[in-house]
mmCIF file of the N, C-alpha and C atoms, coordinates in Angstrom:
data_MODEL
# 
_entry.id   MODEL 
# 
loop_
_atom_site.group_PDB 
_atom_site.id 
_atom_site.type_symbol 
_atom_site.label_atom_id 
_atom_site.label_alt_id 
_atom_site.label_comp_id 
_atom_site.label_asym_id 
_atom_site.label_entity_id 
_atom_site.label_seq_id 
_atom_site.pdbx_PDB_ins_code 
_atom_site.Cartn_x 
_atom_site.Cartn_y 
_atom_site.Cartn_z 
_atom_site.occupancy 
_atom_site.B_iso_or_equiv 
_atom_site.pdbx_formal_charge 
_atom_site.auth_seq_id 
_atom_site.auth_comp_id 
_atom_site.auth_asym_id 
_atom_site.auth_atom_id 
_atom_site.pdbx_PDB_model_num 
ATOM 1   N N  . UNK A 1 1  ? 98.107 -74.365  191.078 1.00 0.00 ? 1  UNK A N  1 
ATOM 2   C CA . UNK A 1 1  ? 97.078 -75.378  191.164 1.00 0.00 ? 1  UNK A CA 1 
ATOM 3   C C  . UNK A 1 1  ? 95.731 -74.805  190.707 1.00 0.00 ? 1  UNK A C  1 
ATOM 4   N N  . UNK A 1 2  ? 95.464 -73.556  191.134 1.00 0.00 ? 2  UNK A N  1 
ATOM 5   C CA . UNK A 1 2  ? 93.975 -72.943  190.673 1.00 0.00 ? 2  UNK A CA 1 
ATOM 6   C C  . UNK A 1 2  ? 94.153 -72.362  189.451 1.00 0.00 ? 2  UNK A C  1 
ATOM 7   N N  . UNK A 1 3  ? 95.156 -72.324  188.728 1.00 0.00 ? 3  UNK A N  1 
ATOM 8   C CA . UNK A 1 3  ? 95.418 -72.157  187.713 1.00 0.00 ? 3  UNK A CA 1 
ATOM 9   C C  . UNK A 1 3  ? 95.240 -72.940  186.521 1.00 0.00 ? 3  UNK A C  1 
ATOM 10  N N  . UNK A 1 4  ? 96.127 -74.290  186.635 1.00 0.00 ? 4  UNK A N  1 
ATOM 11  C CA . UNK A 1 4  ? 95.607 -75.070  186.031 1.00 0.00 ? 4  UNK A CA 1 
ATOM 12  C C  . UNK A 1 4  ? 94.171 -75.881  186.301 1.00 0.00 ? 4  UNK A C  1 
ATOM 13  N N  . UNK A 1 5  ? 93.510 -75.643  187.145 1.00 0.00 ? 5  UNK A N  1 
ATOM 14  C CA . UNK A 1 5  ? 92.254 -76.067  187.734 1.00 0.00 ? 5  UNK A CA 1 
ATOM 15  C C  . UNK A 1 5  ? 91.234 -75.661  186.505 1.00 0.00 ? 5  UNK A C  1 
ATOM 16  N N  . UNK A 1 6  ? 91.715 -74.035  186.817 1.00 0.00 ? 6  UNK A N  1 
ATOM 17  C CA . UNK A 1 6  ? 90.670 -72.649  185.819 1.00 0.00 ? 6  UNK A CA 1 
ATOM 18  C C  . UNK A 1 6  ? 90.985 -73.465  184.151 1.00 0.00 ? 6  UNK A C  1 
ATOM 19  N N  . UNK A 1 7  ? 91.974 -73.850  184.180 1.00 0.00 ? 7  UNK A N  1 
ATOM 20  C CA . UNK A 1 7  ? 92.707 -73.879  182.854 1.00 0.00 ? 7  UNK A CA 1 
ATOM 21  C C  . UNK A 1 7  ? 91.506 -75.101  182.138 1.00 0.00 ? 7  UNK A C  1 
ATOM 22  N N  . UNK A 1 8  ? 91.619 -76.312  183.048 1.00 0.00 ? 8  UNK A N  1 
ATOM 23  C CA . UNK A 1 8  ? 90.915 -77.450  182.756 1.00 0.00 ? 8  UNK A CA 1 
ATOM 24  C C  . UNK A 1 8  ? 89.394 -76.951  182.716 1.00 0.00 ? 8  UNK A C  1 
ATOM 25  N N  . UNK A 1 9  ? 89.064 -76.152  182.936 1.00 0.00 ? 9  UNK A N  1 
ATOM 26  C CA . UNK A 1 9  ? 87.599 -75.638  183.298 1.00 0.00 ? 9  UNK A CA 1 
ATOM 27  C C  . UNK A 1 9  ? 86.586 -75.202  182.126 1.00 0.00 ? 9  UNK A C  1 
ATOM 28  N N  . UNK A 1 10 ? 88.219 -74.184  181.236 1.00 0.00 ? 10 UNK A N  1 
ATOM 29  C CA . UNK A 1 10 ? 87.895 -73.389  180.310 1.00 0.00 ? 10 UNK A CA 1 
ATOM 30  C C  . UNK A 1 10 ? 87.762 -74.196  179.167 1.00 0.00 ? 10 UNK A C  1 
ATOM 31  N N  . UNK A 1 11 ? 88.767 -75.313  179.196 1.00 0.00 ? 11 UNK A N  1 
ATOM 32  C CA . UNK A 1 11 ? 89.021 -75.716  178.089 1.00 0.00 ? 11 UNK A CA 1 
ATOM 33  C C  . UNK A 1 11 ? 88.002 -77.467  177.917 1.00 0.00 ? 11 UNK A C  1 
ATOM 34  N N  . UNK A 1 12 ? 87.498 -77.646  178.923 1.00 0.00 ? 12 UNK A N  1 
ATOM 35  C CA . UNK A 1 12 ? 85.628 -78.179  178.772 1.00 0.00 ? 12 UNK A CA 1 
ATOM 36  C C  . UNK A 1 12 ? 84.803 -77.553  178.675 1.00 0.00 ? 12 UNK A C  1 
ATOM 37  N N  . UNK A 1 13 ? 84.648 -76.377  178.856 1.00 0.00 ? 13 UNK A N  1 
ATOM 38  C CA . UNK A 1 13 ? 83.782 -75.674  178.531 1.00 0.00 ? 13 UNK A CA 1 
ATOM 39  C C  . UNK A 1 13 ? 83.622 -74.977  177.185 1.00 0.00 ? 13 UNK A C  1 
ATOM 40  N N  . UNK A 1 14 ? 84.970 -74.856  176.495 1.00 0.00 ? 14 UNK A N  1 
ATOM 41  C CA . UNK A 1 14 ? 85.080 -74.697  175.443 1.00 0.00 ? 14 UNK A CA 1 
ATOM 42  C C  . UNK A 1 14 ? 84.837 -75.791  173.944 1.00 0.00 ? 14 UNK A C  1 
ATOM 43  N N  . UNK A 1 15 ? 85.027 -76.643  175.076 1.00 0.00 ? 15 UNK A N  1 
ATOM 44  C CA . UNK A 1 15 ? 84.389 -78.330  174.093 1.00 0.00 ? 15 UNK A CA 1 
ATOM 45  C C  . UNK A 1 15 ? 83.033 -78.469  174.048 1.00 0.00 ? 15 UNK A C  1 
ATOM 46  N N  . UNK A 1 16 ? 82.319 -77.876  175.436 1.00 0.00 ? 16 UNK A N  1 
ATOM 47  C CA . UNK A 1 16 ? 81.096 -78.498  175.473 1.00 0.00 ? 16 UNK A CA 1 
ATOM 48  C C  . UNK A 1 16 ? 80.279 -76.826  174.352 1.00 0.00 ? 16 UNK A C  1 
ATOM 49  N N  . UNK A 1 17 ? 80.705 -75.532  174.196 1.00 0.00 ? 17 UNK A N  1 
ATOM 50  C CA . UNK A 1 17 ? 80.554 -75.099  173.248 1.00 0.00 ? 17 UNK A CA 1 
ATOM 51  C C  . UNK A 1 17 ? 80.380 -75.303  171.769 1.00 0.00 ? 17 UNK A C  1 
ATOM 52  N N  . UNK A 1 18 ? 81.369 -76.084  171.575 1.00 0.00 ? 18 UNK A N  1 
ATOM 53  C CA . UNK A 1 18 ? 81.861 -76.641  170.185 1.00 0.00 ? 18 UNK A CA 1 
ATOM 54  C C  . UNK A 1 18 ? 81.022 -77.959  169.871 1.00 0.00 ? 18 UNK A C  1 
ATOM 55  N N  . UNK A 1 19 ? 80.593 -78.809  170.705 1.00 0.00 ? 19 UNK A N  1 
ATOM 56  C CA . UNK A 1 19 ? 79.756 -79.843  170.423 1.00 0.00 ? 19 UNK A CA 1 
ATOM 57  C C  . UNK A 1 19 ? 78.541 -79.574  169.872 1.00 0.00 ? 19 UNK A C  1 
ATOM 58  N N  . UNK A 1 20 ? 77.869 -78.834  171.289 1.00 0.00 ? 20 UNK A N  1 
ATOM 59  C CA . UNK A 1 20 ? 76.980 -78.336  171.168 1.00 0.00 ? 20 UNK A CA 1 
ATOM 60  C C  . UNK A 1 20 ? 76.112 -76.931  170.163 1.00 0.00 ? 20 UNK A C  1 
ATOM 61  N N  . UNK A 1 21 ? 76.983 -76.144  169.560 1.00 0.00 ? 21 UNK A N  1 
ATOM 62  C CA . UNK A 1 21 ? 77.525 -75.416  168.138 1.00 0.00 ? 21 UNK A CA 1 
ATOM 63  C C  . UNK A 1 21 ? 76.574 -74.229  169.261 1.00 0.00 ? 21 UNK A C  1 
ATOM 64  N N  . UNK A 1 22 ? 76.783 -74.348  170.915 1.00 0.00 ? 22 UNK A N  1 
ATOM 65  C CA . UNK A 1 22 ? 76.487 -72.759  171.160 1.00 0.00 ? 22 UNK A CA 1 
ATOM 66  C C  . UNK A 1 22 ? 77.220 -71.584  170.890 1.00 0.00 ? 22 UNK A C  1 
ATOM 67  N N  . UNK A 1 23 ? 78.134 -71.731  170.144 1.00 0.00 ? 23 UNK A N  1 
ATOM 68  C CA . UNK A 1 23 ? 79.342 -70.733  170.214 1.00 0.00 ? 23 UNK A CA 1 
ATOM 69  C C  . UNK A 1 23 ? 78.593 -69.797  169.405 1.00 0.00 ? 23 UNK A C  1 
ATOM 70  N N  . UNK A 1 24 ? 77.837 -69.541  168.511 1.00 0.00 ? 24 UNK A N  1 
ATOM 71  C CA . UNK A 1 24 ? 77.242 -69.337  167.499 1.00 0.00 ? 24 UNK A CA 1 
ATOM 72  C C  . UNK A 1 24 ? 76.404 -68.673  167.840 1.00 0.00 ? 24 UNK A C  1 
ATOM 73  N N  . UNK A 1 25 ? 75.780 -68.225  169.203 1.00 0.00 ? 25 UNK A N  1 
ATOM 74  C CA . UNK A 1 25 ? 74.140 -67.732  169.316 1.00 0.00 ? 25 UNK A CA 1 
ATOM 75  C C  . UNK A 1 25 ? 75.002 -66.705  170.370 1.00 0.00 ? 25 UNK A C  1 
ATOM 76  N N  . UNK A 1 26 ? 73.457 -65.947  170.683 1.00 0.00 ? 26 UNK A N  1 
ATOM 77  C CA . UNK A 1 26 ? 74.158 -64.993  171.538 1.00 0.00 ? 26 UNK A CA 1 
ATOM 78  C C  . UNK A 1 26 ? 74.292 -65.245  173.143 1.00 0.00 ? 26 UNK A C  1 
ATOM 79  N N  . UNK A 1 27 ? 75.156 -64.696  174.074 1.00 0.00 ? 27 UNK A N  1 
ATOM 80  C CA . UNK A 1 27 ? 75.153 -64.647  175.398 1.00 0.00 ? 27 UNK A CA 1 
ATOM 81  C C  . UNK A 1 27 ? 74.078 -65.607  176.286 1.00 0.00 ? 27 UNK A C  1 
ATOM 82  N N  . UNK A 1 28 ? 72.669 -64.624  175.868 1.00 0.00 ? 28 UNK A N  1 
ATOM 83  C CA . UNK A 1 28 ? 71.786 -65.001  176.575 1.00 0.00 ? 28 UNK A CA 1 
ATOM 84  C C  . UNK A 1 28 ? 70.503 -66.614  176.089 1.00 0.00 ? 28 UNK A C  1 
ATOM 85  N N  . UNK A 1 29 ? 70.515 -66.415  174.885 1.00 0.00 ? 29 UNK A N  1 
ATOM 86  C CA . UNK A 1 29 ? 70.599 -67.930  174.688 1.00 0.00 ? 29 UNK A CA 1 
ATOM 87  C C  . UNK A 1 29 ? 71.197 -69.023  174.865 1.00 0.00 ? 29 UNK A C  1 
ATOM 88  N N  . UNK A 1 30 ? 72.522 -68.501  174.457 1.00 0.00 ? 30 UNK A N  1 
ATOM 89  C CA . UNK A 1 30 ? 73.217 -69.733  175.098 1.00 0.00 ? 30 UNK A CA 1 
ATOM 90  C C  . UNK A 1 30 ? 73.174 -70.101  177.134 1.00 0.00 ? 30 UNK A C  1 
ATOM 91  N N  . UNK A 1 31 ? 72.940 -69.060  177.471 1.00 0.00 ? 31 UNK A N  1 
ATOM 92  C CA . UNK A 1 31 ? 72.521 -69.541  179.532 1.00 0.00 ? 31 UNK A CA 1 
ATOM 93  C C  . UNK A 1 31 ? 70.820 -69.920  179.067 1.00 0.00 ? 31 UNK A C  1 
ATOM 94  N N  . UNK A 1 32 ? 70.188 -70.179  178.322 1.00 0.00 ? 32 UNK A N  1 
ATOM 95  C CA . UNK A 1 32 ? 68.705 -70.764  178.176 1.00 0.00 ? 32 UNK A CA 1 
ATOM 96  C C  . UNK A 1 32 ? 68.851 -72.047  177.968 1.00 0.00 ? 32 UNK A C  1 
ATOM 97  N N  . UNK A 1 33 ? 70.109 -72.115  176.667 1.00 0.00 ? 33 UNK A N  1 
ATOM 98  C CA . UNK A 1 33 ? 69.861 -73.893  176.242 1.00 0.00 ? 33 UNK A CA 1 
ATOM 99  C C  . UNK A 1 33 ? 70.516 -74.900  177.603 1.00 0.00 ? 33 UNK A C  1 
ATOM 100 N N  . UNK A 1 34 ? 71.857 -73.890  178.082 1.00 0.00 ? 34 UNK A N  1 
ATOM 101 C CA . UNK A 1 34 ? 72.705 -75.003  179.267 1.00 0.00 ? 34 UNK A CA 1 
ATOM 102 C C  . UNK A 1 34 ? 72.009 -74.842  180.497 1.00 0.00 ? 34 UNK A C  1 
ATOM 103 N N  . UNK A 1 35 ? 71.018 -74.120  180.531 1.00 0.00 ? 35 UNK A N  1 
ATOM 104 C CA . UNK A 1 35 ? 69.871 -74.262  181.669 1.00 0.00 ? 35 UNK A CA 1 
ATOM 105 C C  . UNK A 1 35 ? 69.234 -75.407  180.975 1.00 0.00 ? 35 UNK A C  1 
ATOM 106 N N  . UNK A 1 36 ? 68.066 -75.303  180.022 1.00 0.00 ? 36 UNK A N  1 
ATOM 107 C CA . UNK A 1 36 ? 67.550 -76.237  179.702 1.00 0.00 ? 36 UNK A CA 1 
ATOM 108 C C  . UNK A 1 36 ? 68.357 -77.788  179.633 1.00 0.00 ? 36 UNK A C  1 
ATOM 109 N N  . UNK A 1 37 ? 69.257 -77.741  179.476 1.00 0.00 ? 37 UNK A N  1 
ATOM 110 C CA . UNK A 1 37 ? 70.378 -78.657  179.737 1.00 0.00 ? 37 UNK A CA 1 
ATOM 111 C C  . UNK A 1 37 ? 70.652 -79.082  180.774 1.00 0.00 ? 37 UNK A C  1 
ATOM 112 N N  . UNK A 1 38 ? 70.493 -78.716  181.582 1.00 0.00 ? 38 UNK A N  1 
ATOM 113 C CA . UNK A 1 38 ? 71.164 -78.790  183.341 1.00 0.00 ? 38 UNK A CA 1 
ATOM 114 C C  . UNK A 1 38 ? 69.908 -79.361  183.839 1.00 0.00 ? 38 UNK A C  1 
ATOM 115 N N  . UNK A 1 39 ? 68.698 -79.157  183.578 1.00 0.00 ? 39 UNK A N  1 
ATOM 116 C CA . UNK A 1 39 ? 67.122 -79.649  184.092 1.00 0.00 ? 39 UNK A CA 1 
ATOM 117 C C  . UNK A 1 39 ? 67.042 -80.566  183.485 1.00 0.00 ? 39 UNK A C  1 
ATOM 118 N N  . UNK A 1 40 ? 67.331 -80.983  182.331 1.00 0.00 ? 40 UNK A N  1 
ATOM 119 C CA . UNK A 1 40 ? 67.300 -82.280  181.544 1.00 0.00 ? 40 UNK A CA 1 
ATOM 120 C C  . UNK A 1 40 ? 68.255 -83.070  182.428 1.00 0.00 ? 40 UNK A C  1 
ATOM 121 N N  . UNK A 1 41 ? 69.265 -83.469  182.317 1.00 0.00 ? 41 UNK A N  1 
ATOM 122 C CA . UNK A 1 41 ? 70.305 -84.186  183.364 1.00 0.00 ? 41 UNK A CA 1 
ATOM 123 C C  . UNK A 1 41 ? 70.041 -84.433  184.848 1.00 0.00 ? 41 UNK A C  1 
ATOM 124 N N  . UNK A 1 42 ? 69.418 -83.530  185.259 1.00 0.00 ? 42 UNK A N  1 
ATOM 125 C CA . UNK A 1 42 ? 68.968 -83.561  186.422 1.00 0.00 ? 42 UNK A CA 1 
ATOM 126 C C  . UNK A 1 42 ? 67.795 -84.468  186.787 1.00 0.00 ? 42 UNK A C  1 
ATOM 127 N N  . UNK A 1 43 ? 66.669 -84.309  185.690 1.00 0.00 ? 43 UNK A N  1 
ATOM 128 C CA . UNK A 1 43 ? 65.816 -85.103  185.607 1.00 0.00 ? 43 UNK A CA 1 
ATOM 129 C C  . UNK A 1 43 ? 65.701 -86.251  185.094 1.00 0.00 ? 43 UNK A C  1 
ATOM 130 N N  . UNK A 1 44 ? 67.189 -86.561  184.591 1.00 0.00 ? 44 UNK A N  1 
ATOM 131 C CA . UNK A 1 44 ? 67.858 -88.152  184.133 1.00 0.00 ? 44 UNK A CA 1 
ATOM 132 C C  . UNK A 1 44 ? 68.442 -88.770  185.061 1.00 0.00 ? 44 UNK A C  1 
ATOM 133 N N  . UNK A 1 45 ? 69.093 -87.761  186.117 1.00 0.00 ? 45 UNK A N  1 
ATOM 134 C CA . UNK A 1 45 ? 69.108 -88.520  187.310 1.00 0.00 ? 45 UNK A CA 1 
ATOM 135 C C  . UNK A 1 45 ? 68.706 -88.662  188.456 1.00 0.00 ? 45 UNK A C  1 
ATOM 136 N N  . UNK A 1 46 ? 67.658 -88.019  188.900 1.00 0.00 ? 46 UNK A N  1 
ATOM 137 C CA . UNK A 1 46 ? 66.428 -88.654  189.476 1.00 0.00 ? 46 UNK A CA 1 
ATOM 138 C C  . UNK A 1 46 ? 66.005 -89.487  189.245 1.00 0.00 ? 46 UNK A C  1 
ATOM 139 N N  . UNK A 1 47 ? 65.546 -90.038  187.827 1.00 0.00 ? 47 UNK A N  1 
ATOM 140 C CA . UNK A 1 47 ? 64.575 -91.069  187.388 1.00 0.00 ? 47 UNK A CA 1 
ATOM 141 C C  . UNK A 1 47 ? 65.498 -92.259  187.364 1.00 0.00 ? 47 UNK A C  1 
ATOM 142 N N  . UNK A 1 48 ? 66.880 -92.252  187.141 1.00 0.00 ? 48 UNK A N  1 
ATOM 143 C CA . UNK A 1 48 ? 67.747 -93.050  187.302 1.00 0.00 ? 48 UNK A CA 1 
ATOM 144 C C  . UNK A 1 48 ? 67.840 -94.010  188.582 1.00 0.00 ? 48 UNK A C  1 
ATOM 145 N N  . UNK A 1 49 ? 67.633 -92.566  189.899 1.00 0.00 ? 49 UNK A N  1 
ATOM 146 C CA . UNK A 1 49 ? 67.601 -92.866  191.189 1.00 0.00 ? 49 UNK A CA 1 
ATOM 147 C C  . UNK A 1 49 ? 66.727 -93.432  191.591 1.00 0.00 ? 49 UNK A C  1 
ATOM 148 N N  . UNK A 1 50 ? 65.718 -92.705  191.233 1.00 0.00 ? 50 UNK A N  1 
ATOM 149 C CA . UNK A 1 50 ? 64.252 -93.067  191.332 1.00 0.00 ? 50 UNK A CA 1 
ATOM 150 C C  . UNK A 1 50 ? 63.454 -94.527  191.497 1.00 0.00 ? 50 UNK A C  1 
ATOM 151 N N  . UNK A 1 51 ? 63.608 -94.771  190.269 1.00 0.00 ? 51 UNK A N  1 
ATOM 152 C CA . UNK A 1 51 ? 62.992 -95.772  189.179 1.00 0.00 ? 51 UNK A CA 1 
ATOM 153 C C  . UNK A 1 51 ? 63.565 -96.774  188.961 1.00 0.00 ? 51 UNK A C  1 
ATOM 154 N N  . UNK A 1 52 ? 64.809 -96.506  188.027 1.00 0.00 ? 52 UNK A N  1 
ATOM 155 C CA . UNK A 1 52 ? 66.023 -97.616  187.827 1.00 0.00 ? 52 UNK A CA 1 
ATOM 156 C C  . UNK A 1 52 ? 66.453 -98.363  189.242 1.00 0.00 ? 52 UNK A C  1 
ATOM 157 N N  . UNK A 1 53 ? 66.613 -97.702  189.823 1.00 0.00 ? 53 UNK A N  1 
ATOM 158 C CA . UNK A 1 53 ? 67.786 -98.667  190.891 1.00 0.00 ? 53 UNK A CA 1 
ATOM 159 C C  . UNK A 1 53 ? 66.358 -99.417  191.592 1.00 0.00 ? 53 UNK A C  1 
ATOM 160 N N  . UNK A 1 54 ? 65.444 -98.601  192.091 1.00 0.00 ? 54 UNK A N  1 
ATOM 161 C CA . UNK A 1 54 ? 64.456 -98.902  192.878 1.00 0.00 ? 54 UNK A CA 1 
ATOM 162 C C  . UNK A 1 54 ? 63.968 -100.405 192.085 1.00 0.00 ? 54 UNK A C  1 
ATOM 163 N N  . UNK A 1 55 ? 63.654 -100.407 190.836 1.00 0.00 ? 55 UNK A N  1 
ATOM 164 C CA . UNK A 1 55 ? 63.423 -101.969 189.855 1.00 0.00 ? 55 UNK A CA 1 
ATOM 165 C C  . UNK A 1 55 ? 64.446 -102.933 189.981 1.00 0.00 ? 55 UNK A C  1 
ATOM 166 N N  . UNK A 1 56 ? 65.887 -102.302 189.648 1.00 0.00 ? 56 UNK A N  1 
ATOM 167 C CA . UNK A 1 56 ? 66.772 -104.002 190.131 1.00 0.00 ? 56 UNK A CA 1 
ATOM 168 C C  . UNK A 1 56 ? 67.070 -104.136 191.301 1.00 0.00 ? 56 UNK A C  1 
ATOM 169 N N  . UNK A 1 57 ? 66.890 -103.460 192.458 1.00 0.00 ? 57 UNK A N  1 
ATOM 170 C CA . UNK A 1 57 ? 66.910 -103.779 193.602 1.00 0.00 ? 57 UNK A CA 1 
ATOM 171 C C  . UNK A 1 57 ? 65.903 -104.495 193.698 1.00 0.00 ? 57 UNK A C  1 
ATOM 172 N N  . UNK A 1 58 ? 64.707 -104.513 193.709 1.00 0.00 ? 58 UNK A N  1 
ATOM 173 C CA . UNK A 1 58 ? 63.115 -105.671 193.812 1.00 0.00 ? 58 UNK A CA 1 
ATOM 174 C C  . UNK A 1 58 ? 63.511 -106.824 192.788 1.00 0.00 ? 58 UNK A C  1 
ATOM 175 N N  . UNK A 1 59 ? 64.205 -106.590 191.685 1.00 0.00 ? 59 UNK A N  1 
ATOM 176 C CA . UNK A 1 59 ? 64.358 -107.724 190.848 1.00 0.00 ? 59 UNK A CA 1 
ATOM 177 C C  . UNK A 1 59 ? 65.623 -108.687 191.475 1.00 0.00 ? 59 UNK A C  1 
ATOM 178 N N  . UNK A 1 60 ? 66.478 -107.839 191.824 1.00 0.00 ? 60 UNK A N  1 
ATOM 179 C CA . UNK A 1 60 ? 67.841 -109.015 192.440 1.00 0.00 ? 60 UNK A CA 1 
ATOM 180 C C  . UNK A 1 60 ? 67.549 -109.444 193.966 1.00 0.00 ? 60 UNK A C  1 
ATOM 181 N N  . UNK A 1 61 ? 66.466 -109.017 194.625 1.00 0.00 ? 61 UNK A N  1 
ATOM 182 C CA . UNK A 1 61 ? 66.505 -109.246 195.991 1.00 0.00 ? 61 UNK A CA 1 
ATOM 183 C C  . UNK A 1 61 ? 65.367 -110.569 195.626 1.00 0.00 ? 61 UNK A C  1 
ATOM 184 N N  . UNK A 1 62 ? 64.174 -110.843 194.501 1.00 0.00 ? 62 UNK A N  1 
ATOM 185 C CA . UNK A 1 62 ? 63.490 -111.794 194.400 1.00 0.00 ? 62 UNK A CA 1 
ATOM 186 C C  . UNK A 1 62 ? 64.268 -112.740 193.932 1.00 0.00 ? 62 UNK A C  1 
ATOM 187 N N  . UNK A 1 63 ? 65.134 -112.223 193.089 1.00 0.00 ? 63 UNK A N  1 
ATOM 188 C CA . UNK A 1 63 ? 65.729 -113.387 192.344 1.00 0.00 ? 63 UNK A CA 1 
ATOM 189 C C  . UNK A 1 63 ? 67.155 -114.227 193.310 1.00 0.00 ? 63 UNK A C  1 
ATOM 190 N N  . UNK A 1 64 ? 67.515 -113.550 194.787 1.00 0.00 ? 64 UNK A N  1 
ATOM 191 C CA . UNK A 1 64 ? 68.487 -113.653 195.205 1.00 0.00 ? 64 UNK A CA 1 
ATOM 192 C C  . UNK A 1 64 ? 67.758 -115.145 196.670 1.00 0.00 ? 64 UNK A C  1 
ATOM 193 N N  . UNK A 1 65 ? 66.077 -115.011 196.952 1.00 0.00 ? 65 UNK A N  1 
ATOM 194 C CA . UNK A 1 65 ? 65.490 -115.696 197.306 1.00 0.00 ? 65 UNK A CA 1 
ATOM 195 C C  . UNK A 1 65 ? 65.257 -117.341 197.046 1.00 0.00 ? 65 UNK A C  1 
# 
C-alpha cells in the first residue's frame, strides 16, 4: 500500500516537473520556483475564501429575501 502510495507520488511529481520544464534547472532553483508556487496557491485560496465566497453569500442571502 505505501508502495504504491510512494509510486503515485513520484509519478505526479514527475508530471508536475515536465509541465512545468523544472527538470531542466538545478536542485535549488527548482525548491525556489515550487515555493514560489506553493505561496501563489495559497494566496488563491485565501482570496477565494476570503472574498469570493464572502460576495455570493451577501449576494444569495439578498437575493433569497
Amino acid at each position: 500500500m505505501i508502495k504504491s502510495a510512494w509510486k503515485f507520488l513520484c509519478y505526479w511529481y514527475f508530471r508536475y516537473l515536465m509541465v512545468t520544464e523544472l527538470y531542466m534547472v538545478e536542485r535549488w532553483e527548482r525548491g525556489v520556483v515550487s515555493v514560489v508556487f506553493l505561496i501563489l496557491f495559497l494566496m488563491l485560496a485565501y482570496f477565494n475564501y476570503a472574498v469570493i465566497l464572502y460576495a455570493t453569500s451577501s449576494i444569495i442571502r439578498y437575493t433569497l429575501i
